[in-house]
C-alpha positions, 0 to 999 in steps of 0.5 A: 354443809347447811348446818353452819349457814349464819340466821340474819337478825329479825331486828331491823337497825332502827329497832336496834337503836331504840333498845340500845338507847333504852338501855343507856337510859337505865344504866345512866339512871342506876349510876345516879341511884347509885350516886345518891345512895352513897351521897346520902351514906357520906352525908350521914358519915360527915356528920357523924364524924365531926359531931359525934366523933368530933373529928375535925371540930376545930376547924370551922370556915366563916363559922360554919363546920367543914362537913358542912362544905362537903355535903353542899359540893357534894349535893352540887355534884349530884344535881348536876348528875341528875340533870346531866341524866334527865334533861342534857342525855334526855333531850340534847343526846344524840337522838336530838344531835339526830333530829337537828342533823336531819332538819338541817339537811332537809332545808339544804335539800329544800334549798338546793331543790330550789336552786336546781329549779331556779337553773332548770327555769333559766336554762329554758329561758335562754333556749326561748330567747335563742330559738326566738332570735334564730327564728327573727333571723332566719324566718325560713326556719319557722316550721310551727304552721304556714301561718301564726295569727295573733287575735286580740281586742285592745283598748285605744291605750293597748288595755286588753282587761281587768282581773282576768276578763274583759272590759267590755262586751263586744257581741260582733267581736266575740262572733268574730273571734268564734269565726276566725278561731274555730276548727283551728289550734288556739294558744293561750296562758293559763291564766286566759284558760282559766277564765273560761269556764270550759274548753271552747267547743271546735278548737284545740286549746294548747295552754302553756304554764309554768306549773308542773302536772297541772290538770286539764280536761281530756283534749287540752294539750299542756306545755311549758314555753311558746316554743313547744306550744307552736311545735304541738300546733304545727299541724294547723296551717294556721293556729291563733294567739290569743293571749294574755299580755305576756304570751302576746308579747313573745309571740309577737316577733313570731308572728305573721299576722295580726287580727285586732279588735281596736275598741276606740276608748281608754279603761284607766282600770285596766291590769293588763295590756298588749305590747306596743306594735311597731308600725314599720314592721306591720301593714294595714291590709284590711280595716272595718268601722263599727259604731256603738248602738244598743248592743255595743257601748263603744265605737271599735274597728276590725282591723288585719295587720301583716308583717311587711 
C-alpha cells in the first residue's frame, strides 16, 4: 500500500523555469544552425544552377542573375532568424515580458501604499477635528487632566524661535519653565524633542510625530495626535504644552491655561510663531514686569492667562 505513494520533485517551479528556458535557447539555436547550413547548401545549389548548368541564364532583373535575388532574401531571412534568436527571444522574451510585469505592479503597489497612507492620515485628521469640536462644545467631557496649561515664551510679533531654537536667553524664564514644568507631563512635537540634547530630567516627555517607530530613549512616550498624547498624560492633573507652533495651535482651543513669556521685542528673523490669542476668550490673572540687565537683553513680562 506504500509501494504506489507518488515522490514529490525536489526541483522547485523556479528552478523548473530556468531549465525550461534553457532548453528553448538551445533548441531556438539549433533551428538557426540549421537554417544557415541549408542557406549556405541552396546558395551554392543557385549558383551552380544557373552558371554552371545554365538554368534560367536568360533571365536576368536589372542586369543582375536571378540567383542572385534568391540568396539576398534568403541571407534576409536568416539575419532576421538570428536576431529573432539573440537579441528579440534573448532580451524581449517573457523572462523580460516578466521583469517589466513585475516592476509595473511593484509602482502600482507603491502607489496604492501611498494612497492607503494618505486616507489612513486623513482618517486620523478628521477624528482630531471631531474629538476637538466635541471637546469645544462639550467642555465637561475633557477627561485628559483637571487642568491643560500651555507655557510659551513669544516675541511681541508671537516669533517663538529660528531653526528649531530660541531667539533669546532668558535665564529667569528658563528657571521658570523648570519650576512650573517639572515633576509633571510635558507635551511636545518632534521637532521641539529634537532640539534638546537629552530628556529634561524630572518630566515626562510625550512627543508626538508622524513618523512610524521613531526612536527614543527608555521613558519617552511616543504618539501620533494630541489626542492620544492628552490621553497618555491623563494621570497628571495638570501636564504642559510646550510647543511647537503647530502643537501650540491645536492644542489651544483645548486649553484651560496659559502661562506666557512676552519678550517685549520683535526678531524679523523668526521661522516659527504662536498662534494669535483671542482676548475675549482669555483673562489676565496674573502678570509680573522684568527689565533687562547684565543677564537679560530685552525687557519681558510673566504673564498667566485663564480661559474665562
Amino acid at each position: 500500500m506504500f509501494g504506489n505513494s507518488k515522490k514529490s520533485s525536489g526541483i522547485d517551479q523556479e528552478q523548473l523555469e530556468l531549465i525550461e528556458n534553457a532548453q528553448r535557447r538551445i533548441k531556438q539555436k539549433k533551428r538557426l544552425y540549421i537554417h544557415f547550413i541549408i542557406f549556405l547548401i541552396g546558395a551554392i545549389l543557385c549558383l551552380v544552377a544557373n552558371i554552371v548548368l545554365g538554368i534560367g541564364k536568360e533571365y536576368t532583373l536589372f542586369g543582375i542573375d536571378w540567383f542572385a535575388y534568391v540568396v539576398i532574401i534568403w541571407a534576409l531571412f536568416l539575419i532576421y532568424h538570428f536576431v529573432s534568436v539573440f537579441i528579440t527571444h534573448k532580451f524581449l522574451g517573457k523572462a523580460w515580458e516578466k521583469k517589466q510585469l513585475d516592476k509595473l505592479v511593484d509602482t502600482q503597489q507603491k502607489r496604492l501604499d501611498e494612497l492607503k497612507s494618505s486616507l489612513i492620515d486623513d482618517e486620523k485628521e478628521i477624528a482630531r477635528m471631531q474629538v476637538q469640536q466635541d471637546l469645544e462644545a462639550n467642555p465637561s467631557k475633557k477627561k485628559a487632566a483637571p487642568k491643560l496649561t500651555i507655557i510659551a515664551a513669544v516675541g511681541e510679533d508671537n516669533s517663538l524661535g529660528k531653526d528649531n531654537d530660541l531667539i533669546w536667553h532668558l535665564s529667569k524664564d528658563l528657571k521658570r519653565f523648570k519650576d512650573l514644568t517639572s515633576g509633571h507631563h510635558i507635551i511636545m512635537g518632534r521637532k521641539t524633542f529634537e532640539s534638546f540634547q537629552k530628556p529634561l530630567p524630572n518630566r515626562t516627555h510625550i512627543v508626538i510625530t508622524r513618523q512610524e517607530n521613531y526612536e527614543v530613549p527608555n521613558g519617552v512616550i511616543v504618539v501620533h495626535n494630541l489626542n492620544d498624547a492628552l490621553d497618555a498624560a491623563r494621570s497628571d492633573h495638570n501636564p504642559y504644552i510646550i510647543g511647537g507652533g503647530e502643537i501650540y495651535k491645536q492644542a489651544l482651543p483645548l486649553a484651560d491655561e496659559i502661562e506666557l513669556t512676552r519678550v517685549h521685542a520683535e526678531f524679523e528673523n523668526a521661522d516659527t510663531f504662536f498662534p494669535e490669542i483671542d482676548m475675549s476668550r482669555w483673562k489676565i490673572v496674573n502678570l509680573v514686569k522684568h527689565e533687562a540687565d547684565a543677564n537679560h537683553d530685552y525687557d519681558f513680562s510673566f504673564i498667566t492667562l485663564k480661559k474665562q
